[in-house]
N, C-alpha and C positions, 0 to 999 in steps of 0.2 A: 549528389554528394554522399562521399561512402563515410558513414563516422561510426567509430570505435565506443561503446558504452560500455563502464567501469563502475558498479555497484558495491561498494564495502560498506555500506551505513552499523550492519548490526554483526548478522548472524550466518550471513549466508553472503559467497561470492559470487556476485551475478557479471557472465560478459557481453555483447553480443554485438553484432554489424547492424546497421540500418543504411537501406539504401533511397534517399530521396529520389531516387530516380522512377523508382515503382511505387506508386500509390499503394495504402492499406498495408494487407498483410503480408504482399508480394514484396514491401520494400525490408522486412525482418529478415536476411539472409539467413544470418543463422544465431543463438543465444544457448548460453549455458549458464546452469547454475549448480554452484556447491554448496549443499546445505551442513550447518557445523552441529546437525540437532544431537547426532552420538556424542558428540565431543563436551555438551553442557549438557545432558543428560543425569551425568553423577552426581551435579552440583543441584539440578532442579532450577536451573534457571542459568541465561548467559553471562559467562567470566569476563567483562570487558579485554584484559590482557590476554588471556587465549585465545578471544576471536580475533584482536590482531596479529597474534604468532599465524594463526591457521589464516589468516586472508595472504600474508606474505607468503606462507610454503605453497598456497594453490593459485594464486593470482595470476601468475605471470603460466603455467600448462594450462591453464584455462584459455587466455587470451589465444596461446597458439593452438590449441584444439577449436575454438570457438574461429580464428581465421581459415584455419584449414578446411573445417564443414565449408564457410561459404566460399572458399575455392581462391581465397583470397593472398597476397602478400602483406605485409605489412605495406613495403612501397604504393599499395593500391589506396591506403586512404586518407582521404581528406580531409579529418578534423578526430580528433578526440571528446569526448565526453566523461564527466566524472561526476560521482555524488560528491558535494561539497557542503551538506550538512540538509537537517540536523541528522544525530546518531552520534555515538560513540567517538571520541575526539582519535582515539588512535587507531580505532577502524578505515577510519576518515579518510587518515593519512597515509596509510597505505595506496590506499586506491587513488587519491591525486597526486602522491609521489608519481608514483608510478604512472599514471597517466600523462601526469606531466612531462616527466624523464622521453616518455615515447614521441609524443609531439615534438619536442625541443629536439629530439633527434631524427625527427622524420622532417624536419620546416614547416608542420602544418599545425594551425590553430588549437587552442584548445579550450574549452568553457567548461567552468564546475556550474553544476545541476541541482537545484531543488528537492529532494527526496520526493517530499508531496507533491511536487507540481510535479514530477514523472509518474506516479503514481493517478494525479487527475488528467493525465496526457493519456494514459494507455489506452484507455478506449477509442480513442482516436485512430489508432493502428487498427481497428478491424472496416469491416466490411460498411460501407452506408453511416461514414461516423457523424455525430453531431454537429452541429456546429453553434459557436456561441449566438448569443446568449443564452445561459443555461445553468443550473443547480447542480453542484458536487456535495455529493456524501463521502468524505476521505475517513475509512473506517480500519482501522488497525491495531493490532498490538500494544502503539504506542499513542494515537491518534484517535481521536473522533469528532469531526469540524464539519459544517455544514457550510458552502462557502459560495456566493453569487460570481461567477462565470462570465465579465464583460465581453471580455475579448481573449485572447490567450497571452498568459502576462499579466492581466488585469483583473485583482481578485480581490472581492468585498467578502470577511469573515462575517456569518451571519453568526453563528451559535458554536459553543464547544465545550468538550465535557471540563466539568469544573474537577474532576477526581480521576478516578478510571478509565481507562477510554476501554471501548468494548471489548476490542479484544484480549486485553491485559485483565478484564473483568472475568472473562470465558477461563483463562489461564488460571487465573486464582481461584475463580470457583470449582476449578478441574482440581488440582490441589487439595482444597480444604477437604474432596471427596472423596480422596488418596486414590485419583487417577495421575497416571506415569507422565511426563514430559516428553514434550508440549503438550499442555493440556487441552488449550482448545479444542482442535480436533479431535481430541479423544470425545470432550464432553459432548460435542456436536453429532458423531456417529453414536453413541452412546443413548442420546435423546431421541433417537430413530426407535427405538425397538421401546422407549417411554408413551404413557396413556398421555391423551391431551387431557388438562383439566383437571389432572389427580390431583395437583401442586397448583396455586394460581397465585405469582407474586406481582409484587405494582408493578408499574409502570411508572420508574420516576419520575417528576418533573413532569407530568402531561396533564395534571390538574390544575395547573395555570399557564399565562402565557409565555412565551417566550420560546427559544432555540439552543439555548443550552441542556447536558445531560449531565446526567450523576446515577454512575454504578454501581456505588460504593456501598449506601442502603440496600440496593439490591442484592447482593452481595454478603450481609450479613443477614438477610432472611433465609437465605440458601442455609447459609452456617445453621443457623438456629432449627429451619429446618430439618437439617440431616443427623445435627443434635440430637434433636427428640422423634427422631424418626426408630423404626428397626434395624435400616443399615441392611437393608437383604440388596441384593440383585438388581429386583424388580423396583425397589423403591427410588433406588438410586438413578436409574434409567426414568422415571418418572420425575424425579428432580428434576435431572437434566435439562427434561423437555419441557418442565416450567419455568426453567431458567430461561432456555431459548427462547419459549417463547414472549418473557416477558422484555427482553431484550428487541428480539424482532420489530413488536411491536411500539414499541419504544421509537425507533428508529424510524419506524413509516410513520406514525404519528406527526415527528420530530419535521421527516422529510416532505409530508405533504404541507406541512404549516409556512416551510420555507419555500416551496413552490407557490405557496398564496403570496409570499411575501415580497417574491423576487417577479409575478405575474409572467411564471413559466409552465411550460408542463412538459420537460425534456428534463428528465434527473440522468446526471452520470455518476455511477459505483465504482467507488476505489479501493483497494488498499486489501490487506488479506481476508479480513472477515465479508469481503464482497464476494468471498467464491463460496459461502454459507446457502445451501441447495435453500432453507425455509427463508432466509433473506432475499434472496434472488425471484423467486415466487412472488411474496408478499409485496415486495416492490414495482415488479413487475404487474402485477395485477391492479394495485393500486392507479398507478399513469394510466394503465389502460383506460380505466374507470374515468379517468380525469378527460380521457381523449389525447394525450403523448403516451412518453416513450419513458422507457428504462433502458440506460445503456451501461454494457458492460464489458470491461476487455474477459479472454478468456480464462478459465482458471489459472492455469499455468500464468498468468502475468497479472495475478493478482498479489502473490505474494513479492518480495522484493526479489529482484531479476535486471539486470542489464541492460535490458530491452525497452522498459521503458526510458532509461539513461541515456540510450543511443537518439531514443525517438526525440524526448526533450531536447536533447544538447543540440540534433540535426536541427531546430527547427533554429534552435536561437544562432547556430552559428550560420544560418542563412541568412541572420537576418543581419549578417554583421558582428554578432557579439563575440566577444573575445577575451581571455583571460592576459594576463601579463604573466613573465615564467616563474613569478615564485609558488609556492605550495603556499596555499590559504586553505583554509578549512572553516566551518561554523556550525559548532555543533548545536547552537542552537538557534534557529532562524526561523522571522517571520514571514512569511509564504505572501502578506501583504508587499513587504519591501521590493518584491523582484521588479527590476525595470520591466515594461512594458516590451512587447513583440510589435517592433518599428516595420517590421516589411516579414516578406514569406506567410506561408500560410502549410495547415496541414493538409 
């Protein structure tokens, strides 16, 4: 089954083919993505209504540059795929408009997708992928949920941040350190060339039990930090990496506790802060430690992308699932509700 995947949740237009017919990473024909980071740049943050003018002007040369790499017609494919929440109510709709309009005109199916559950599907596209039962860390932007993995389809929320989610915590503290947008990234190469241990902030929420996080204190130890700090170069760079690092650890802490909880030792990384090189490490070394595994799809398809849209929507439209033709969207949606995957497998 050749399906079409339609990513407009935020910020960035993701397209791309997925071919059930080739297992792993041989069935991603081909994917593109357009990121709008010039375009909210001057604001310091994204314009809800600009990232839907800019998903409308790039969506649709996207879709035919993303057919053409994989050598494709439109007539060649057999199902549609769309993000149909959460994000942005009018990003949304662009991309299941439009998704939809294309199916309705081609006769062939079309399902709206998960955001997060594309995003805890992606590792699945690579090489020797997991398989359930299993523990997701869905770590993002907008996200941070730690979630028990029955089956695919069938997902137990273990913990989730009550404030911040990490990556929006990285953004903000990139910010308050008048690094440029997106900040994340900035703060995370920025922490490379920082002392370990010049800086040491908590570790929220890991002095007692539980599975939820909170960045927000974290967050304002930076501020206060950088406050009464000198504000050179070097100090800043040292921030950084006590920021990172208290975040990191945070997370492994977070995510072994849930691996005891859920009697796993297979953790899967999602979402954009999982292409974090001292994240990937730490986690990584950890399972080892335990006797499993850390799985990760590859950078590239950590951030939001297409591809995993195509992947998710292939499996459930194999499984039967199917939208009706109107445009529905939900921009906010709990990732428990999804019906279950009745038949197919990845």
């Amino acid at each position: 089954m050749r399906v079409l995947g339609i990513e407009t949740s935020c910020d960035e237009t993701g397209v791309a083919v997925y071919d059930t017919a080739f297992p792993g990473p041989a069935g991603l024909r081909a994917h593109a993505v357009y990121s709008q980071i010039a375009l909210h740049a001057e604001y310091g943050g994204v314009v809800p209504e600009l990232a839907s003018r800019d998903h409308v002007r790039k969506l649709l040369p996207l879709v035919r540059q993303t057919l053409a790499e994989a050598g494709l017609a439109t007539s060649d494919l057999d199902g549609v795929a769309y993000t149909a929440g959460p994000g942005l109510v009018g990003a949304l709709l662009v991309g299941a408009g439009t998704a939809r309009a294309l199916a309705w005109a081609l006769d062939v199916p079309a399902v709206g997708v998960h955001h997060m559950e594309g995003h805890l599907l992606a590792p699945l596209m690579e090489d020797d992928p997991p398989q359930p039962p299993f523990v997701a860390l869905l770590v993002s932007g907008g996200h941070t949920q730690l979630v028990a993995v029955e089956a695919i389809g069938r997902y137990r929320l273990l913990g989730e941040t009550l404030d911040d989610a990490a990556g929006e915590a990285f953004d903000k503290t990139a910010k308050l350190m008048g690094l440029p947008y997106p900040g994340g990234p900035q703060l995370a190469a920025l922490a490379e060339k920082g002392t370990p241990g010049a800086f040491r902030f908590a570790r929220p929420m890991t002095d007692r039990p539980g599975l939820d996080f909170s960045f927000s204190g974290l967050k304002t130890q930076v501020l206060l930090a950088w406050q009464q700090s000198d504000q050179s170069e070097q100090t800043r760079a040292d921030i950084a990496r006590g920021f990172e690092d208290a975040v990191v650890d945070t997370l492994a802490i977070k995510c072994e506790r849930a691996l005891d909880a859920a009697g796993s030792n297979t953790l899967v990384i999602a979402g954009g802060v999982g292409a974090n090189k001292r994240l990937r490490a730490k986690l990584q070394a950890m399972c080892a430690h335990r006797g499993g595994r850390a799985c990760f799809p590859r950078p590239a398809l950590c951030t939001d992308n297409g591809a995993m849209i195509a992947f998710a929507g292939a499996l459930r439209l194999e499984a039967g699932q199917r939208e009706d033709a109107s445009v529905n969207v939900t921009p906010r949606w709990d990732m428990a509700l999804l019906p279950p995957l009745v038949a197919g497998k990845p």
